[in-house]
PyMOL Python script that loads the backbone (N, CA, C, O; Angstrom):
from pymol import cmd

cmd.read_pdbstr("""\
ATOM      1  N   UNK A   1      96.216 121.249 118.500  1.00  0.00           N
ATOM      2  CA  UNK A   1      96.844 121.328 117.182  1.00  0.00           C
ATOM      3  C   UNK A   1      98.357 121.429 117.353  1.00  0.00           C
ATOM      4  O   UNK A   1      98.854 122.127 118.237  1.00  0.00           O
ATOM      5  N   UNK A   2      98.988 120.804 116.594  1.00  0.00           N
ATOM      6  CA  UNK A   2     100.725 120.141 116.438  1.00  0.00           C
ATOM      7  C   UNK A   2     100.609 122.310 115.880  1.00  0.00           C
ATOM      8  O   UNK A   2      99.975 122.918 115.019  1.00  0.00           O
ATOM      9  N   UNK A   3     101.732 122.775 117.103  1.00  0.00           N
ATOM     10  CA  UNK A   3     102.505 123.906 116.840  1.00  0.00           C
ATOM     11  C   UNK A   3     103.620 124.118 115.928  1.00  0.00           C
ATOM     12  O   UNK A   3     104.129 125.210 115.675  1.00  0.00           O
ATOM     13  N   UNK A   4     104.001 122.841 115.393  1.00  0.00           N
ATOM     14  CA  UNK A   4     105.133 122.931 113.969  1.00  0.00           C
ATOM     15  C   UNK A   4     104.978 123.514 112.856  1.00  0.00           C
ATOM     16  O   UNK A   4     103.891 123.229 112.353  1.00  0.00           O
ATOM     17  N   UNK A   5     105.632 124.248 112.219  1.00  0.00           N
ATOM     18  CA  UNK A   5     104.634 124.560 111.221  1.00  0.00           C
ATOM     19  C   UNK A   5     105.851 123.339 109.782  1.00  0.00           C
ATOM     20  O   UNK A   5     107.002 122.917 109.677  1.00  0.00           O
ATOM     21  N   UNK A   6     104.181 123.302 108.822  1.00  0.00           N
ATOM     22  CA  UNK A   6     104.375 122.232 107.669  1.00  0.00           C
ATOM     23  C   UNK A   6     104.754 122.748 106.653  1.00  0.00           C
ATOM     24  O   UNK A   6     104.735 123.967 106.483  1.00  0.00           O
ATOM     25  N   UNK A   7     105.168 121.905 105.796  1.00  0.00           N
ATOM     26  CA  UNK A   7     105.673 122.596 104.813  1.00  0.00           C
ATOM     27  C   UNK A   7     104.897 122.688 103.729  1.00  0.00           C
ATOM     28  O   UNK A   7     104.168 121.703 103.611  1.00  0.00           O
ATOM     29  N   UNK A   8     104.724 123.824 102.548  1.00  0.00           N
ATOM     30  CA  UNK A   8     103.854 123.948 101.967  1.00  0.00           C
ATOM     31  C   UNK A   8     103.856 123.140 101.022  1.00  0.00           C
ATOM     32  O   UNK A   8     104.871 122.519 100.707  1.00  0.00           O
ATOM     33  N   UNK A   9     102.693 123.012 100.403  1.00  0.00           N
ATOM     34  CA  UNK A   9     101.738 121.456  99.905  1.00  0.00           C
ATOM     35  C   UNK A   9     101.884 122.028  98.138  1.00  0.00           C
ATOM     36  O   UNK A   9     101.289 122.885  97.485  1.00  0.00           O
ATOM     37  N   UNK A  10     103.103 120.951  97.803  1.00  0.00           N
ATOM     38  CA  UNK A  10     103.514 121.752  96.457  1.00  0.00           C
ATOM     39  C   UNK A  10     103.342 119.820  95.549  1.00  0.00           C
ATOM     40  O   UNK A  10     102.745 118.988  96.233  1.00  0.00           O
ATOM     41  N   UNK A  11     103.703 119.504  94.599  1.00  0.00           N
ATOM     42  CA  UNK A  11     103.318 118.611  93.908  1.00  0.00           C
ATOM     43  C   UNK A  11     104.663 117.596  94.597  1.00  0.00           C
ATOM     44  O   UNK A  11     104.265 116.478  94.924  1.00  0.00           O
ATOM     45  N   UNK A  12     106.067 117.836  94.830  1.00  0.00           N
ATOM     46  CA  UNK A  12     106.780 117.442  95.206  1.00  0.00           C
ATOM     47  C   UNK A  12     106.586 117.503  96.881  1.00  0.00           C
ATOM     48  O   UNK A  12     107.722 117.262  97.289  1.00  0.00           O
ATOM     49  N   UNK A  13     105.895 117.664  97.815  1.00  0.00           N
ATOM     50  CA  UNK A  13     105.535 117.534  99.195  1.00  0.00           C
ATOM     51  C   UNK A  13     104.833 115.936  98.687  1.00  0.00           C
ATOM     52  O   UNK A  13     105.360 114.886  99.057  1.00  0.00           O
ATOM     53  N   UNK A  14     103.890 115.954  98.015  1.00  0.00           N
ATOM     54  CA  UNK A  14     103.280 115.081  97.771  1.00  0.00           C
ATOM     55  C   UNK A  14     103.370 114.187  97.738  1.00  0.00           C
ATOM     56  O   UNK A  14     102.549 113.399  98.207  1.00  0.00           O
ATOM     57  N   UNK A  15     104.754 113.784  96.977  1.00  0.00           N
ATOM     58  CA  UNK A  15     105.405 112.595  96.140  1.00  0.00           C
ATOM     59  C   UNK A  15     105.943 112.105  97.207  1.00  0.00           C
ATOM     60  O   UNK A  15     105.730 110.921  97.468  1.00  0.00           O
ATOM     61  N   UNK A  16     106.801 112.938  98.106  1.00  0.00           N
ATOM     62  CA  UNK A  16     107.823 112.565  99.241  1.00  0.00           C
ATOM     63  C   UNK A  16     106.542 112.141 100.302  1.00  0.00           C
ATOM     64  O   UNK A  16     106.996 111.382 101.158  1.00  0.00           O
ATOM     65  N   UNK A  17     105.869 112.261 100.396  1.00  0.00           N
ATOM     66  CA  UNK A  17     104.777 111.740 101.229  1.00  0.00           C
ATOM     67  C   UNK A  17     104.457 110.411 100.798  1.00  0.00           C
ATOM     68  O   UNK A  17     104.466 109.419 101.526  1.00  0.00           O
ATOM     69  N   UNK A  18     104.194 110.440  99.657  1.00  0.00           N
ATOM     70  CA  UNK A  18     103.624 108.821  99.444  1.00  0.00           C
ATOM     71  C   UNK A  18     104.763 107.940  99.463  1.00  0.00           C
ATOM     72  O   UNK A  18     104.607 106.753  99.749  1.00  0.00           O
ATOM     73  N   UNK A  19     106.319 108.590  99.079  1.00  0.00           N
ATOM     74  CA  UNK A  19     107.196 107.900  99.090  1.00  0.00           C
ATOM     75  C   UNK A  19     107.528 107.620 100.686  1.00  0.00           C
ATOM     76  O   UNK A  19     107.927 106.480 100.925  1.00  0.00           O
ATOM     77  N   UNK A  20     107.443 108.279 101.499  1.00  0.00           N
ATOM     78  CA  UNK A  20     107.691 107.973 103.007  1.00  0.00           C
ATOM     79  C   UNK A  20     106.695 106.808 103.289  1.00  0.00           C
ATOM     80  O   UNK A  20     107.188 105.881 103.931  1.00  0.00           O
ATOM     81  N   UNK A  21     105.358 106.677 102.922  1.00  0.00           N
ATOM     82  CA  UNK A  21     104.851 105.741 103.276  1.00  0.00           C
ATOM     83  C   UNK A  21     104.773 104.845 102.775  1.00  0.00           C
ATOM     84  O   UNK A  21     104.034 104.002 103.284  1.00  0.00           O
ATOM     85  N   UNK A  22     105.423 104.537 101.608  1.00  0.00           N
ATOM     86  CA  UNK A  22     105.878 103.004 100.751  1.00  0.00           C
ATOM     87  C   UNK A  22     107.109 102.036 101.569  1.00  0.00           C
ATOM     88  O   UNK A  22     107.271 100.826 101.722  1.00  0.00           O
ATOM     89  N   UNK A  23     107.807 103.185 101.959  1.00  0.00           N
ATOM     90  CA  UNK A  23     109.076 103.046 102.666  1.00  0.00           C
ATOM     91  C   UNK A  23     108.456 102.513 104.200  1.00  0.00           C
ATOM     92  O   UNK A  23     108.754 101.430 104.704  1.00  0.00           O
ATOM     93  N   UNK A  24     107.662 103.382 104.723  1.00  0.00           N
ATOM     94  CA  UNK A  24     106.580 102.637 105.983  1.00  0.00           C
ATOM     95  C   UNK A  24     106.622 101.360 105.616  1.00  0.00           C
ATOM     96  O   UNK A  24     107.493 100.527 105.870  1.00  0.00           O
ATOM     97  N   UNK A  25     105.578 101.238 104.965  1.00  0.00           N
ATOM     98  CA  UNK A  25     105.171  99.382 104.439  1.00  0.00           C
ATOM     99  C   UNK A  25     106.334  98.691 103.944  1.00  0.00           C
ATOM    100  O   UNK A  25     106.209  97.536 104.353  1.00  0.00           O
ATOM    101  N   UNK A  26     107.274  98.777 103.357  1.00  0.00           N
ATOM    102  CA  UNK A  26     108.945  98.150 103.409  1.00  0.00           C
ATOM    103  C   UNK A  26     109.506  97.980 104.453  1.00  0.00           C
ATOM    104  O   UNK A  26     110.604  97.427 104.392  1.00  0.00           O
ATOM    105  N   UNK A  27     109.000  98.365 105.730  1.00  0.00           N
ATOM    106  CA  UNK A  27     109.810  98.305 106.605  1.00  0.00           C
ATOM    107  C   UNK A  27     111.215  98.788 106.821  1.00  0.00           C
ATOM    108  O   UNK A  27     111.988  98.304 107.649  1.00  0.00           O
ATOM    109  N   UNK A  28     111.497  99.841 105.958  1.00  0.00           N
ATOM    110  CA  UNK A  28     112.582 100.588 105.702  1.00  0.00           C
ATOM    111  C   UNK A  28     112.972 101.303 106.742  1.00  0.00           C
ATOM    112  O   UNK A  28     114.099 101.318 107.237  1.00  0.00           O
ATOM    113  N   UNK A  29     111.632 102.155 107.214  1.00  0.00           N
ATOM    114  CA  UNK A  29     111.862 103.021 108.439  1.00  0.00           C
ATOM    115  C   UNK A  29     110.316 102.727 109.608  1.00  0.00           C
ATOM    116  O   UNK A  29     109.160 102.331 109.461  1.00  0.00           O
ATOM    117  N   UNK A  30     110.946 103.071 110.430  1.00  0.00           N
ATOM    118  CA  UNK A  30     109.587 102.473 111.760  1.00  0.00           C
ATOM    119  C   UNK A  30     108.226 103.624 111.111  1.00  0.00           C
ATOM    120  O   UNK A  30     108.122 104.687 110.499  1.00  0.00           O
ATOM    121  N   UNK A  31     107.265 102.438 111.808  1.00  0.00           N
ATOM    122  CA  UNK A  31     105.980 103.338 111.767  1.00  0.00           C
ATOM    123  C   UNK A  31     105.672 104.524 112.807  1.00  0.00           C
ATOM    124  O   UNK A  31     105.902 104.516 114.016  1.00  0.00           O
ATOM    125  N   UNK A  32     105.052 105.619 111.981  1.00  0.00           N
ATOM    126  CA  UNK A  32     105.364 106.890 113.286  1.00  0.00           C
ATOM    127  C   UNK A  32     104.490 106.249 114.494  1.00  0.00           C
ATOM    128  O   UNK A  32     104.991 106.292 115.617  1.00  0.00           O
ATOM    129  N   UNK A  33     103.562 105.819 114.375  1.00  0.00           N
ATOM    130  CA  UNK A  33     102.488 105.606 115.154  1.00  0.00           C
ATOM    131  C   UNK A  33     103.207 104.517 116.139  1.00  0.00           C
ATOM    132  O   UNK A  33     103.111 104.739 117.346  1.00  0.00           O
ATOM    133  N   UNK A  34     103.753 103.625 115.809  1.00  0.00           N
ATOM    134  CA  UNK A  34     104.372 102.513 116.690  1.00  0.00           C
ATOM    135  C   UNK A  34     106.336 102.425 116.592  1.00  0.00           C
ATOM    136  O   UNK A  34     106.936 101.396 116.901  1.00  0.00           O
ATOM    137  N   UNK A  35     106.895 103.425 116.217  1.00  0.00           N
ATOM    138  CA  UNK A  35     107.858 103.495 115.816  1.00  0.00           C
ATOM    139  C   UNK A  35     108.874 102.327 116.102  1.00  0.00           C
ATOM    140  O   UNK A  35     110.031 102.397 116.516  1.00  0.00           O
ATOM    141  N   UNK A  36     107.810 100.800 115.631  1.00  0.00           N
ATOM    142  CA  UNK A  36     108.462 100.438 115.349  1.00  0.00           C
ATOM    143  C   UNK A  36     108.546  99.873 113.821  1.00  0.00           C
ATOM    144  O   UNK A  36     107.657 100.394 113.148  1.00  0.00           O
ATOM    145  N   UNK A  37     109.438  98.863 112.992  1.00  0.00           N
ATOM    146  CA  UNK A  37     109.574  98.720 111.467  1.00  0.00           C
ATOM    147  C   UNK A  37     108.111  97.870 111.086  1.00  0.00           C
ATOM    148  O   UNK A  37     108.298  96.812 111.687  1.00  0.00           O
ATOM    149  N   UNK A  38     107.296  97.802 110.682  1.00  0.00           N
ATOM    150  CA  UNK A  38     106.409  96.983 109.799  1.00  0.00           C
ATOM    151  C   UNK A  38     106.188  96.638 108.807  1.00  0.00           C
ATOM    152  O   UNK A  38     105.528  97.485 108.204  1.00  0.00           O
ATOM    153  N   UNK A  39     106.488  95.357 107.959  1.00  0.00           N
ATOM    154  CA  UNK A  39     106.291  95.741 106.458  1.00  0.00           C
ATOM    155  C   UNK A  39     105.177  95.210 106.184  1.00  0.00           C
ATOM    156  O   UNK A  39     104.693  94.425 106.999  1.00  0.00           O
ATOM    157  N   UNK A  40     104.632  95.449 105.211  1.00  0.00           N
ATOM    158  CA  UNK A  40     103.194  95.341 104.571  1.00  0.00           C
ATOM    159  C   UNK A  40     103.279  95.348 103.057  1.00  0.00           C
ATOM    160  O   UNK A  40     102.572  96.119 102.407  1.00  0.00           O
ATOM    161  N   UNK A  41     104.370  94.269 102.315  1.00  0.00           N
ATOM    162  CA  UNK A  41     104.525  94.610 101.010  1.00  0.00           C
ATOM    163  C   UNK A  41     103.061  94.347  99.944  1.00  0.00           C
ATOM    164  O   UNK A  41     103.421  94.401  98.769  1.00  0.00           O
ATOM    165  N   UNK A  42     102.022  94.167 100.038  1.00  0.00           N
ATOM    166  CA  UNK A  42     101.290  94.651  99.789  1.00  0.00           C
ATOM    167  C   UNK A  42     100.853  96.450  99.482  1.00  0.00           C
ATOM    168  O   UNK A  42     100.866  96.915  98.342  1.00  0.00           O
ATOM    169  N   UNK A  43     100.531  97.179 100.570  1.00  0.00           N
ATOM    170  CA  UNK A  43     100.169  98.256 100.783  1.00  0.00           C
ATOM    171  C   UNK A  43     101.280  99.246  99.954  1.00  0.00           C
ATOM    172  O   UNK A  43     100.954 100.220  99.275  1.00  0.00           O
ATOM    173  N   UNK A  44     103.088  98.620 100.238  1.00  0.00           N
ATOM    174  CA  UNK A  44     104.007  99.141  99.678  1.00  0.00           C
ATOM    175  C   UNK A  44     104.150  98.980  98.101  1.00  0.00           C
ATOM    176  O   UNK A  44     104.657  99.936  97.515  1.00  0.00           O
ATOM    177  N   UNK A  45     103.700  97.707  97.235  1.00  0.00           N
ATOM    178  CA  UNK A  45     103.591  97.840  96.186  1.00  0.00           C
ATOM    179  C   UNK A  45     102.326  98.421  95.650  1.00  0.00           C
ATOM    180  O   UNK A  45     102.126  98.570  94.445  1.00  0.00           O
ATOM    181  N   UNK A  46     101.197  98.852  96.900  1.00  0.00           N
ATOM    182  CA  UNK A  46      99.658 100.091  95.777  1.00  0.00           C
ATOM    183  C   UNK A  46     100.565 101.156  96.272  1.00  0.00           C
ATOM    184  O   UNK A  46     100.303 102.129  95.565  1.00  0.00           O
ATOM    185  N   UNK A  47     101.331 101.426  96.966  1.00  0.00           N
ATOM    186  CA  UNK A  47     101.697 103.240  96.661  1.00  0.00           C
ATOM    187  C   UNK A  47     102.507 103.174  95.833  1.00  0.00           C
ATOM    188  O   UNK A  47     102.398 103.936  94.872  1.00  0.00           O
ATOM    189  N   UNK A  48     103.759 102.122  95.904  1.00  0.00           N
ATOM    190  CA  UNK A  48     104.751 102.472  94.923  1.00  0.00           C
ATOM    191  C   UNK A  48     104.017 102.230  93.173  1.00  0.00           C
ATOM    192  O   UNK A  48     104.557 102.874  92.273  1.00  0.00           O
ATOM    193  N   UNK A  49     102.939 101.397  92.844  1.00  0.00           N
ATOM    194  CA  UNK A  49     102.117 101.558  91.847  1.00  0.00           C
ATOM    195  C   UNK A  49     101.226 102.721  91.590  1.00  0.00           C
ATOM    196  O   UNK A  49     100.770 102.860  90.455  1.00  0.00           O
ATOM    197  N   UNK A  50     100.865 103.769  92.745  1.00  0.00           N
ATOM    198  CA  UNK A  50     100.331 104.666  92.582  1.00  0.00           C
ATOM    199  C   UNK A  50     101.301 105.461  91.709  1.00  0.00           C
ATOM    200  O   UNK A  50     101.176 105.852  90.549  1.00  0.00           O
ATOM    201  N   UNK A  51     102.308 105.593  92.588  1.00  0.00           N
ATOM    202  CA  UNK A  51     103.604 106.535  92.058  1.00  0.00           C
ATOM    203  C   UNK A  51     104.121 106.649  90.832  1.00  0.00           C
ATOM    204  O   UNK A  51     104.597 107.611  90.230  1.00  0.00           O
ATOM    205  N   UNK A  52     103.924 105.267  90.483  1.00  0.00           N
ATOM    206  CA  UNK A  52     103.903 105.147  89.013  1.00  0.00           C
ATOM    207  C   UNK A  52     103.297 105.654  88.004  1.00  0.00           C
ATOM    208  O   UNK A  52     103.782 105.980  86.921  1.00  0.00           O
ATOM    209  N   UNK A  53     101.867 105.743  88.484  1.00  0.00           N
ATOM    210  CA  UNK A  53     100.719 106.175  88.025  1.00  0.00           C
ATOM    211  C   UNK A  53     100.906 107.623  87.281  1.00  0.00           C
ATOM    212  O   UNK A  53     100.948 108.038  86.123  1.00  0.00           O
ATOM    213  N   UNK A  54     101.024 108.343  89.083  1.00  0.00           N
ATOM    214  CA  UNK A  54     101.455 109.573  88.448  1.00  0.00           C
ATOM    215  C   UNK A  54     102.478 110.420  87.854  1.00  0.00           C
ATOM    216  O   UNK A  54     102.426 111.542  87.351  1.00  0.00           O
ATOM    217  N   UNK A  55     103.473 109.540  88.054  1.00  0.00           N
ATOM    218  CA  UNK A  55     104.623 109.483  87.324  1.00  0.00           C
ATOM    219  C   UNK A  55     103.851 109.470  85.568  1.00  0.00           C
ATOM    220  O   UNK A  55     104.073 110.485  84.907  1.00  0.00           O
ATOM    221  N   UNK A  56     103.165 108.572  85.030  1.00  0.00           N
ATOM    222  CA  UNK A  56     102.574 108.258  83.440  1.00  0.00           C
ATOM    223  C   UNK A  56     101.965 109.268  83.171  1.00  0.00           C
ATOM    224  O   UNK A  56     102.173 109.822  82.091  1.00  0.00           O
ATOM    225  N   UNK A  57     100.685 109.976  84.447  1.00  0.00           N
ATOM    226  CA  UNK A  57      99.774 110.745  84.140  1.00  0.00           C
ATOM    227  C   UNK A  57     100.123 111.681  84.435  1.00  0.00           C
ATOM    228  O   UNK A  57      99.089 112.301  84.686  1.00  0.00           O
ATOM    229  N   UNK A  58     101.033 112.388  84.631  1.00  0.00           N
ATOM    230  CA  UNK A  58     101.929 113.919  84.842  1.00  0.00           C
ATOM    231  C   UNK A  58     103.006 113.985  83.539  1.00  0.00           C
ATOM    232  O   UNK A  58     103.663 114.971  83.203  1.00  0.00           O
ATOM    233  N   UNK A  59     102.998 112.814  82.983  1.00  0.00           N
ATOM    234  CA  UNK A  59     104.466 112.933  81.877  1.00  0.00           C
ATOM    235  C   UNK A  59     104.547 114.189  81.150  1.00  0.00           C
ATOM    236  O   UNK A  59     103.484 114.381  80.559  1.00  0.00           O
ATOM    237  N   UNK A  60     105.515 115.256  80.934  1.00  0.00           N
ATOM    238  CA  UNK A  60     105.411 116.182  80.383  1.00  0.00           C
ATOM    239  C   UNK A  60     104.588 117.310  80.403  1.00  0.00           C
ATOM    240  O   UNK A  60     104.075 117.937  79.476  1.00  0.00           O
ATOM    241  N   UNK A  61     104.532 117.512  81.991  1.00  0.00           N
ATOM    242  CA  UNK A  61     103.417 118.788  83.123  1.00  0.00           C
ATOM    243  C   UNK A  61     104.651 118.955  83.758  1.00  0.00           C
ATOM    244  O   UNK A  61     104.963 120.126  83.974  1.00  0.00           O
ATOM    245  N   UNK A  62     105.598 117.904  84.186  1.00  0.00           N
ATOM    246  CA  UNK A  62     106.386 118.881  85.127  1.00  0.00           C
ATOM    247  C   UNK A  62     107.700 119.442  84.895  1.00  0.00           C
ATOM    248  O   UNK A  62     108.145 119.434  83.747  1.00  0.00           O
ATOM    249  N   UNK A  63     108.481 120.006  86.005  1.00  0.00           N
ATOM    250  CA  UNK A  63     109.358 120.902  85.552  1.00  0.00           C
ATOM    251  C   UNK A  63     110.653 119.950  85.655  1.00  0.00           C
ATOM    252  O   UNK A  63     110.671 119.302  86.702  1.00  0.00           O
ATOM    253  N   UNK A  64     111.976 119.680  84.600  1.00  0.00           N
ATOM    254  CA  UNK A  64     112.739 118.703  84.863  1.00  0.00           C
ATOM    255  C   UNK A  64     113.075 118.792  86.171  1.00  0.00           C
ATOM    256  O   UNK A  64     114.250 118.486  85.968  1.00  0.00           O
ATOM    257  N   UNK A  65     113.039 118.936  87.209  1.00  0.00           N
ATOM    258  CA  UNK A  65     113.608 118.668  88.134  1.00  0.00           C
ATOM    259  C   UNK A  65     112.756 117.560  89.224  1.00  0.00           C
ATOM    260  O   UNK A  65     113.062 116.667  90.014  1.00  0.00           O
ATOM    261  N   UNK A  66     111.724 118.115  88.811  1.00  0.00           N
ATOM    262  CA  UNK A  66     110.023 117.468  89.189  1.00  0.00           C
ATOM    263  C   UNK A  66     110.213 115.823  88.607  1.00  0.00           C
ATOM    264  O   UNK A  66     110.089 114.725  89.150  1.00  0.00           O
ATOM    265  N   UNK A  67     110.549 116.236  87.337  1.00  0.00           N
ATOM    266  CA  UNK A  67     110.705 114.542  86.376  1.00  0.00           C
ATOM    267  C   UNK A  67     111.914 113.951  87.125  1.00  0.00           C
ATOM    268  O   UNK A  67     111.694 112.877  87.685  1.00  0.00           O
ATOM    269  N   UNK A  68     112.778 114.311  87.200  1.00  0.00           N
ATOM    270  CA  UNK A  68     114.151 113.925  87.708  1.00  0.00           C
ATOM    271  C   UNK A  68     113.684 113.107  89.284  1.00  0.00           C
ATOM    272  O   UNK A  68     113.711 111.884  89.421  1.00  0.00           O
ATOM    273  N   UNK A  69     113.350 113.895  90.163  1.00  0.00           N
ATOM    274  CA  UNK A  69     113.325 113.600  91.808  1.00  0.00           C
ATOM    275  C   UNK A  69     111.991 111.990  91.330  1.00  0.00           C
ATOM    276  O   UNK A  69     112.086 110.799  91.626  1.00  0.00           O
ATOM    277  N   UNK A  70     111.135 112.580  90.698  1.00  0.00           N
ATOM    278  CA  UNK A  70     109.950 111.408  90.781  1.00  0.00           C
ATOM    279  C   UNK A  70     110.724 110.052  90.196  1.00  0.00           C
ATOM    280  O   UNK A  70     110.569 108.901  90.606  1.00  0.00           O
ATOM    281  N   UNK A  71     111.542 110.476  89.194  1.00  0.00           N
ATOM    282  CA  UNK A  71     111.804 109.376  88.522  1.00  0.00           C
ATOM    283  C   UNK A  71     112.757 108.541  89.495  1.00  0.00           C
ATOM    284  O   UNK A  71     112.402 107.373  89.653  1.00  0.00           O
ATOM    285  N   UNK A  72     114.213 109.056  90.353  1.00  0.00           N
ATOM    286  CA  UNK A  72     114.876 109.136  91.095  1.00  0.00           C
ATOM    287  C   UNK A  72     114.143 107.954  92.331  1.00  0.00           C
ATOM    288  O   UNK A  72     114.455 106.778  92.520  1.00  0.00           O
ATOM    289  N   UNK A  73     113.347 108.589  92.858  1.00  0.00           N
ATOM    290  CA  UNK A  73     112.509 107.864  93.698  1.00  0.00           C
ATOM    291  C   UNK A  73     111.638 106.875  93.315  1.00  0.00           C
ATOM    292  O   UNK A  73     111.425 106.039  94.193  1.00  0.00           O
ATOM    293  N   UNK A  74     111.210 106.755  92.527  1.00  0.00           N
ATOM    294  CA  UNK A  74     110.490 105.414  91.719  1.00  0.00           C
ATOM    295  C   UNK A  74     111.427 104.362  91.742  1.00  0.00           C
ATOM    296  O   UNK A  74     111.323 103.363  92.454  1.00  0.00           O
ATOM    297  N   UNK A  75     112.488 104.635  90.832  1.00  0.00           N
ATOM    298  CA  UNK A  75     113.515 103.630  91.041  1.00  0.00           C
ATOM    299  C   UNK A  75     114.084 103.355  92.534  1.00  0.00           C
ATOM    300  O   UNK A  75     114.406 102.189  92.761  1.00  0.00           O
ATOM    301  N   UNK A  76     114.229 104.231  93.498  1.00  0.00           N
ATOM    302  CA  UNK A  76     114.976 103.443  94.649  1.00  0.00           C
ATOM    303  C   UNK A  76     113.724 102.107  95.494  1.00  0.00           C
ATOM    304  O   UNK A  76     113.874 100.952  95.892  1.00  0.00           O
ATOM    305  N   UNK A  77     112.599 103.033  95.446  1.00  0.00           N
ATOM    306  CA  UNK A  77     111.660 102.383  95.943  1.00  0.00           C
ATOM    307  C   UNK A  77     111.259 100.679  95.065  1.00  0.00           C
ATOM    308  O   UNK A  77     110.790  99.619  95.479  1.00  0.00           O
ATOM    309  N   UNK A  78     111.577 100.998  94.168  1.00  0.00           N
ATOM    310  CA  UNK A  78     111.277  99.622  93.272  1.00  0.00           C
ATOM    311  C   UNK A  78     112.399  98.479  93.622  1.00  0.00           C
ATOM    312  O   UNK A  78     112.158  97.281  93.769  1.00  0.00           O
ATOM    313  N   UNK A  79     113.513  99.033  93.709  1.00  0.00           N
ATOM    314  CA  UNK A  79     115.013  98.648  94.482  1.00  0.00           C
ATOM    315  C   UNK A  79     114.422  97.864  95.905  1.00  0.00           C
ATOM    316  O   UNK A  79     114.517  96.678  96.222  1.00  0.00           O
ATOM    317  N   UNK A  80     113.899  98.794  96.489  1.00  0.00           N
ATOM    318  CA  UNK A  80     113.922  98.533  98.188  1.00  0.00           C
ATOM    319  C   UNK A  80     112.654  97.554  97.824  1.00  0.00           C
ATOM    320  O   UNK A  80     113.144  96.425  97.848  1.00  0.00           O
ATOM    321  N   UNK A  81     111.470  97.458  97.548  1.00  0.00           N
ATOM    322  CA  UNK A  81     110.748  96.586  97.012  1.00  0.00           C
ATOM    323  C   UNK A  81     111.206  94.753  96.203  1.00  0.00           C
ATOM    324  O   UNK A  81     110.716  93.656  96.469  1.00  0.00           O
ATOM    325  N   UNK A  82     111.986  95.022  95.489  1.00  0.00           N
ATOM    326  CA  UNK A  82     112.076  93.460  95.407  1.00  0.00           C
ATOM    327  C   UNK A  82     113.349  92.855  96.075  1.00  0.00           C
ATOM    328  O   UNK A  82     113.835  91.783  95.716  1.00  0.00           O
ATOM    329  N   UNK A  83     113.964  93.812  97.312  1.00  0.00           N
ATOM    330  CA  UNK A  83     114.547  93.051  98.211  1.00  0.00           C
ATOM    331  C   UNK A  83     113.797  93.107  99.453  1.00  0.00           C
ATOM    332  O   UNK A  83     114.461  92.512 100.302  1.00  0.00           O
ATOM    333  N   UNK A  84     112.571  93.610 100.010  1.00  0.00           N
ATOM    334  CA  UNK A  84     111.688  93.550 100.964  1.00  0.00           C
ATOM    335  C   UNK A  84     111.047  92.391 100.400  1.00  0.00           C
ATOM    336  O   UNK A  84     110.895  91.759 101.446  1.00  0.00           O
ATOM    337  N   UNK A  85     110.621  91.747  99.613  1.00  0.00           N
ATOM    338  CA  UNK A  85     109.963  90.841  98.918  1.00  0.00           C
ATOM    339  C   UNK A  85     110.763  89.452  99.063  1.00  0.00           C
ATOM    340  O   UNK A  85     110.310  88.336  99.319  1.00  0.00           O
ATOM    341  N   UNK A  86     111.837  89.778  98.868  1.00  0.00           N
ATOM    342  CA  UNK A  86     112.646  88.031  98.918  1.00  0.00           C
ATOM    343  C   UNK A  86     112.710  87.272 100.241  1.00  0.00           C
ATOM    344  O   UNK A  86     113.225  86.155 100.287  1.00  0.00           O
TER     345      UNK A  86
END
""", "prot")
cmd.dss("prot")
cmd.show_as("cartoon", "prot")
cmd.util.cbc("prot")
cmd.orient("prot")
């Protein structure tokens, strides 16, 4: 067992998780596993559509700052998305 300790598993751990791995499949940043870049814009547009998701189905549950960072990150990722795409 990895001796690091993680950080605790809050609704925003979450988000930054799926957002790290949209960014994976963009080829934005290397894959941990092969550290090297892979894109898979497929896989990167079902998370960044997930994100969306819960972005719709959380509307007005979270705390503005919660709305702010999700929203924040939706948009860059949508950014990095239709220039991984061209």
């Amino acid at each position: 067992m990895d001796d690091k300790k993680l950080p605790p598993i809050d609704f925003m751990t979450f988000v930054f998780s799926l957002a790290a791995s949209a960014q994976v499949h963009l080829g934005s940043v290397p894959n941990p596993s092969t550290g090297k870049p892979e894109k898979n814009i497929t896989l990167a547009k079902q998370t960044i559509d997930l994100l969306g998701v819960l972005e719709e189905k959380t509307r007005g549950n979270l705390t503005p700052e919660e709305t702010e960072l999700l929203k924040k990150i939706l948009s860059d990722l949508r950014l990095q998305f239709l220039e991984a795409s061209k």
